[in-house]
C-alpha positions in Angstrom: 20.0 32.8 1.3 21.0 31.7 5.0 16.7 31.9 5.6 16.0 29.7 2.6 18.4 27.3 4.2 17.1 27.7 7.7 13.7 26.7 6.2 15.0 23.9 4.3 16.9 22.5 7.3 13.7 23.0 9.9 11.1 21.2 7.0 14.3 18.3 7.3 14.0 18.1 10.6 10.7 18.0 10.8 9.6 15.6 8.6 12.6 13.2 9.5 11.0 13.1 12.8 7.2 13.0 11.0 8.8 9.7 9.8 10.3 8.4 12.4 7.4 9.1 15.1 4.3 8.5 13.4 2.9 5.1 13.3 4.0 2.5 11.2 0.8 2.2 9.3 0.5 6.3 8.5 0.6 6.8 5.1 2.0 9.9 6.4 5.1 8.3 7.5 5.8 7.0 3.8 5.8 10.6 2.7 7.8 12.0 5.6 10.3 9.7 4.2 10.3 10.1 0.5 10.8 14.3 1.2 13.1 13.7 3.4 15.2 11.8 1.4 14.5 13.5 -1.1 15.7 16.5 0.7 18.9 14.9 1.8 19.9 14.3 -1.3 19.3 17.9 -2.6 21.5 19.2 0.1 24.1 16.9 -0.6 24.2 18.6 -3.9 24.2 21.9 -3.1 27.1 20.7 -0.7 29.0 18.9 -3.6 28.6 22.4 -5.3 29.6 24.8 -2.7 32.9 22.5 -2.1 33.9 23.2 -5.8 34.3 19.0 -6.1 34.2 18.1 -9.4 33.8 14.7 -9.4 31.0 14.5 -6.5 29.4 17.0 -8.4 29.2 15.2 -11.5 28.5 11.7 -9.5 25.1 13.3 -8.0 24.3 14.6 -11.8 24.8 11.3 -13.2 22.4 9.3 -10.6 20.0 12.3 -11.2 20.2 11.8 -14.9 20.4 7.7 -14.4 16.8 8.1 -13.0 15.3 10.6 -15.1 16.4 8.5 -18.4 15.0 4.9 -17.0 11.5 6.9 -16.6 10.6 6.3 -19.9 11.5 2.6 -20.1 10.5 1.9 -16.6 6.4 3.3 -17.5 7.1 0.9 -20.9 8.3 -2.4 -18.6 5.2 -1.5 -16.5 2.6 -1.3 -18.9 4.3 -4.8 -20.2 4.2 -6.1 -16.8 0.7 -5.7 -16.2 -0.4 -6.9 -19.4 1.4 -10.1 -18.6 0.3 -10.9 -15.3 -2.7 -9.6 -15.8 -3.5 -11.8 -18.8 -2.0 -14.6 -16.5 -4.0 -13.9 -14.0 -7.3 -14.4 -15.8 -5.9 -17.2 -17.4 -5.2 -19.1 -14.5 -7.8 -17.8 -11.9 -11.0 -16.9 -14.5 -12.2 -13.9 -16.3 -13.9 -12.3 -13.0 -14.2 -8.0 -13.1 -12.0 -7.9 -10.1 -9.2 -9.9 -12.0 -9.1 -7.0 -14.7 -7.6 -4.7 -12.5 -3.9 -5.0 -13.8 -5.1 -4.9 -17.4 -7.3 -1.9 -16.5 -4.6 -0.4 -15.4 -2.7 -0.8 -18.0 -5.4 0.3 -20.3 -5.5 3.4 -18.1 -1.7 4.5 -18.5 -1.9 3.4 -22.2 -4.6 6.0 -22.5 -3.0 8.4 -20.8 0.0 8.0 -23.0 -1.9 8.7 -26.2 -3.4 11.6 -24.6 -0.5 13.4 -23.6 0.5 13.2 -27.5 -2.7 14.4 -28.9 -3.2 17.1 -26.5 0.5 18.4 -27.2 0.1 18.6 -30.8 -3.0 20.6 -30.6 -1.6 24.1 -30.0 -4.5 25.4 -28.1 -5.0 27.3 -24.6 -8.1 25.2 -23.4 -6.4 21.9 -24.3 -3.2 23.0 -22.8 -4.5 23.7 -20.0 -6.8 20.7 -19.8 -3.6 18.6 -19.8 -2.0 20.6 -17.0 -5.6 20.0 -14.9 -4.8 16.0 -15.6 -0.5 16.1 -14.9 -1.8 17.9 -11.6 -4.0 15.1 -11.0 -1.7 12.4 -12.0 0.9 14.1 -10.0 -1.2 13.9 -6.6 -1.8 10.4 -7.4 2.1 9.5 -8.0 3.1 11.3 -4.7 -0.1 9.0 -2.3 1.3 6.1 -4.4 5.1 6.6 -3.4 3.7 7.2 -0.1 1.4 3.9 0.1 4.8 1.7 -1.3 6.8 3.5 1.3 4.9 2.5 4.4 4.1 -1.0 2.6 7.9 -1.7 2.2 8.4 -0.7 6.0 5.6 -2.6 7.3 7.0 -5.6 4.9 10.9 -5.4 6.3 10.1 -4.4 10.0 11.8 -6.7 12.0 9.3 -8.1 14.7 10.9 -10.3 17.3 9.1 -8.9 20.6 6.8 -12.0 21.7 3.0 -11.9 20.8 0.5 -12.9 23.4 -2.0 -13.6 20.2 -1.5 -14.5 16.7 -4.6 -13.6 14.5 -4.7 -15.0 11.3 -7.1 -13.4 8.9 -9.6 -15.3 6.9 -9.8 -14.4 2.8 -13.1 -17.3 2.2 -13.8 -20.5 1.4 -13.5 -22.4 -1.5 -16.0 -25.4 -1.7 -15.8 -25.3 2.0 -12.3 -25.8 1.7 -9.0 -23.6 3.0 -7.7 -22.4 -0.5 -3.9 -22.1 -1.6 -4.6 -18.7 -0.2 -5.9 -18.8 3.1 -3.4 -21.8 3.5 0.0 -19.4 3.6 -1.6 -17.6 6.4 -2.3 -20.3 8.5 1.0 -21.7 7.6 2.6 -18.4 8.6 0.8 -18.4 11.6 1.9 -21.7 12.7 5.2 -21.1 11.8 5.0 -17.9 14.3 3.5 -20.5 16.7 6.3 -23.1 16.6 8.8 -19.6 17.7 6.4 -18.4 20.2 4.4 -21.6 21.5 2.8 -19.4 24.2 0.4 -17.3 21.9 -3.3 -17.7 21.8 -4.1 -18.3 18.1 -7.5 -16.6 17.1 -8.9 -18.4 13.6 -10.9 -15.5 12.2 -13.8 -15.5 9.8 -17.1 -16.1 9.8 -19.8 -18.1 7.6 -20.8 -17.0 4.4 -24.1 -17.8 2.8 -22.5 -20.1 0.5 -20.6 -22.0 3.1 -21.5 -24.7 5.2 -19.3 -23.9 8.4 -17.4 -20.9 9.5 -14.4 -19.9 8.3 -12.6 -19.7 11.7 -13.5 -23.4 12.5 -12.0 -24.5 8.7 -9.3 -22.7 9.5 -8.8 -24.5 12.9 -9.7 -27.9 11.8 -7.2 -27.3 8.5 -4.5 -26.6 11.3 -5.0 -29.2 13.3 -4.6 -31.5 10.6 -1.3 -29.9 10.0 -0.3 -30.5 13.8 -1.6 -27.6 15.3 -2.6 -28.5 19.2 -5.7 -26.1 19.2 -6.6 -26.1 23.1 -4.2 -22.7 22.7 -6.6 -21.2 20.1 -9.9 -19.9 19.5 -12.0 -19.6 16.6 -14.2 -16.3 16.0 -16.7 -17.0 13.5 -18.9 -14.0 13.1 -17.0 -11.7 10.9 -17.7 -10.9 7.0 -14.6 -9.1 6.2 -11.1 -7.6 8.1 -12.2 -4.7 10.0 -15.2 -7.1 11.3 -12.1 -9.7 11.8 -10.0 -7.5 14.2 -13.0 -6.4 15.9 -14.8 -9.7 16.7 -10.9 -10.8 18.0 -10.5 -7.8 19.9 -12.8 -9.1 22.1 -11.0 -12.2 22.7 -7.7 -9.7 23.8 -8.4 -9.6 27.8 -5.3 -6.8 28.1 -5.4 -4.4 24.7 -1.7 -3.5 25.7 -0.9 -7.4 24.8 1.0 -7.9 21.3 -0.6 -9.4 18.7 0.8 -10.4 15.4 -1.8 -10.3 12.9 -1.0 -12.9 9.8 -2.4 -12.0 6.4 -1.0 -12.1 2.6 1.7 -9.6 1.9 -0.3 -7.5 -0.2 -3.0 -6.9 2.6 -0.6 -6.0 5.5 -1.0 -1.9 5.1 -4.5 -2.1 5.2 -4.7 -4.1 7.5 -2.5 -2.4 9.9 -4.3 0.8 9.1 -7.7 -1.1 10.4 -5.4 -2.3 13.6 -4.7 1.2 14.1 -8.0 2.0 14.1 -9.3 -1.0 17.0 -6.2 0.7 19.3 -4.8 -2.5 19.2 -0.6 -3.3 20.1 0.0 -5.2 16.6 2.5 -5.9 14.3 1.3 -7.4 10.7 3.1 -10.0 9.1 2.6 -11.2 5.5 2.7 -14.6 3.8 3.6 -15.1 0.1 1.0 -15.1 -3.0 2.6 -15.6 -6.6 3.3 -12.8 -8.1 0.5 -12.8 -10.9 -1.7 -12.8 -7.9 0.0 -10.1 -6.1 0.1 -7.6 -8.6 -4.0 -7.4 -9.2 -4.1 -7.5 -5.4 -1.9 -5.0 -4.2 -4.1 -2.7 -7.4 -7.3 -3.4 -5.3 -5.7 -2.9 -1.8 -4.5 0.9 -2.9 -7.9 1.9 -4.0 -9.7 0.3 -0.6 -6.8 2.4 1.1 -8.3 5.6 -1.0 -11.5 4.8 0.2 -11.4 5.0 3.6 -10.3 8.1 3.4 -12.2 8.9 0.3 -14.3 12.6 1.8 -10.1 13.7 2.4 -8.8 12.8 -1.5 -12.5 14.2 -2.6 -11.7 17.4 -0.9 -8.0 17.9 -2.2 -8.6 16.9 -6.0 -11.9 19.4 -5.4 -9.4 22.3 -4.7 -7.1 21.0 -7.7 -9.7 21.1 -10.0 -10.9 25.0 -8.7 -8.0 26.0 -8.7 -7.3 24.8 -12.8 -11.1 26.4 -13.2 -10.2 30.0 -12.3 -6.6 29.5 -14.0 -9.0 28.9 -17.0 -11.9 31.6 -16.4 -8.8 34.5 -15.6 -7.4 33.2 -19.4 -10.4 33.5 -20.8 -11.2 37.0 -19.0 -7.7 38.1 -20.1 -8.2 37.2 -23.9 
């Protein structure tokens, strides 16, 4: 018993200091802090228990049951959710396939749900086992997920007061050759940031698309300017197509890569964002402006899979093994029977 709870203590340790160490944009991090708390807590149990307390016993029992009963409601308000904002979403910003994300996901759990109940009626080894393959699968996605919310909510909540030597904002497109509602909370964040720290560079960021008659970085510079903005402290980089091209063209504007930037984006973009920072070995901190919440819901949906895609050969490789694994669980059945 005392080497189970050597191990549990050590795989504490070790993954409070995972989450404390690794870099704020590791989705790594996020899941060195779910187990970890989730750890704590089971301690704190098994403490309650070994001190014969009654009443701390039955507290911990009763937030464990408190979650375990709003599961069902909680995957019913979800499914709602989505449906709403997502029909809101085409409503108000058109019927275009990457607006049917939140509805597609809805669809998705809806499916699943109906599933689940046929599957479970059907008293049969292959289907039983079929639906263990899929709760495996859906289980492995639940865990990246708490993971990816996790780091999102530290990144979001981080406090950042050290001074930046350059704020980046982001470009998201033009609409009409105009700065949309969009793009405009950036560069209002970002200007906000410059009004604190009025000795930043600002670096406008985005390129010309084909449909565009100037670059985005100059829109965005000329829109600031006409909200005030004194632009001989900023530049504009007008060659990139999309983020990572927009951190890399501004890198090259950085003269000392262990100067802080603060890179300005929406909220629902910052992990990614970070993750691509990360990536350019730049000194950053990511800061996020508001979208409405209709908006931020599809968003965040399409952000998470671009997250599982650049690291797509890794989730490829582990569902591969998940799905052997279910394979020769099914083949030694069969053998058996």
């Amino acid at each position: 018993m005392n080497y189970i709870w050597s191990v549990i203590i050590l795989i504490f340790i070790v993954t409070t200091v995972l989450a404390i160490t690794l870099d704020k944009s590791n989705l790594y991090k996020g899941g060195c802090v779910n187990l970890s708390l989730f750890i704590a807590m089971f301690m704190l149990y098994i403490f309650a228990i070994d001190l014969n307390n009654y009443w701390l016993t039955l507290f911990l029992l009763l937030i464990a049951a408190f979650f375990v009963a709003i599961l069902p409601l909680s995957l019913v308000l979800l499914i709602g959710s989505l449906c709403y904002l997502g029909w809101q979403l085409m409503t108000k910003e058109g019927k275009r396939l990457t607006n049917f994300l939140s509805l597609g996901l809805a669809s998705v759990l809806i499916s699943l749900l109906i599933l689940s109940i046929i599957i479970n009626s059907i008293k049969d080894t292959f289907f039983s086992l079929t639906w263990h393959w899929i709760s495996a699968l859906i289980l492995y996605f639940m865990l990246h997920i708490f993971s990816f919310a996790t780091t999102y909510l530290y990144l979001k909540f981080k406090r950042k007061n050290a001074p930046p030597a350059y704020i980046i904002i982001l470009g998201s497109g033009l609409i009409n050759n105009e700065v949309p509602p969009l793009l405009q909370s950036r560069i209002k964040k970002g200007l906000n940031l410059s009004k604190k720290f009025p000795n930043a560079t600002i670096i406008f960021s985005g390129g010309q698309g084909e449909d565009e008659e100037l670059a985005e970085g100059l829109a965005m510079q000329i829109y600031a300017q006409n909200q005030g903005l004194d632009v001989s402290n900023s530049i504009v980089e007008n060659k990139s197509l999309n983020t990572y091209e927009n951190l890399k063209f501004s890198k090259s504007y950085i003269t000392n890569l262990n100067d802080l930037c603060y890179i300005i984006t929406n909220h629902f973009h910052t992990l990614r964002a970070a993750q691509l920072a990360k990536q350019m070995h730049l000194k950053y901190e990511v800061i996020g402006s508001p979208v409405k919440l209709y908006f931020w819901t599809n968003a965040i949906i399409r952000e998470y899979i671009a997250t599982l895609a650049m690291h797509k050969y890794r989730h490829a490789t582990l569902l591969s093994v998940i799905t052997i694994i279910y394979l020769a669980i099914g083949v030694l059945n069969y053998i058996i029977r």
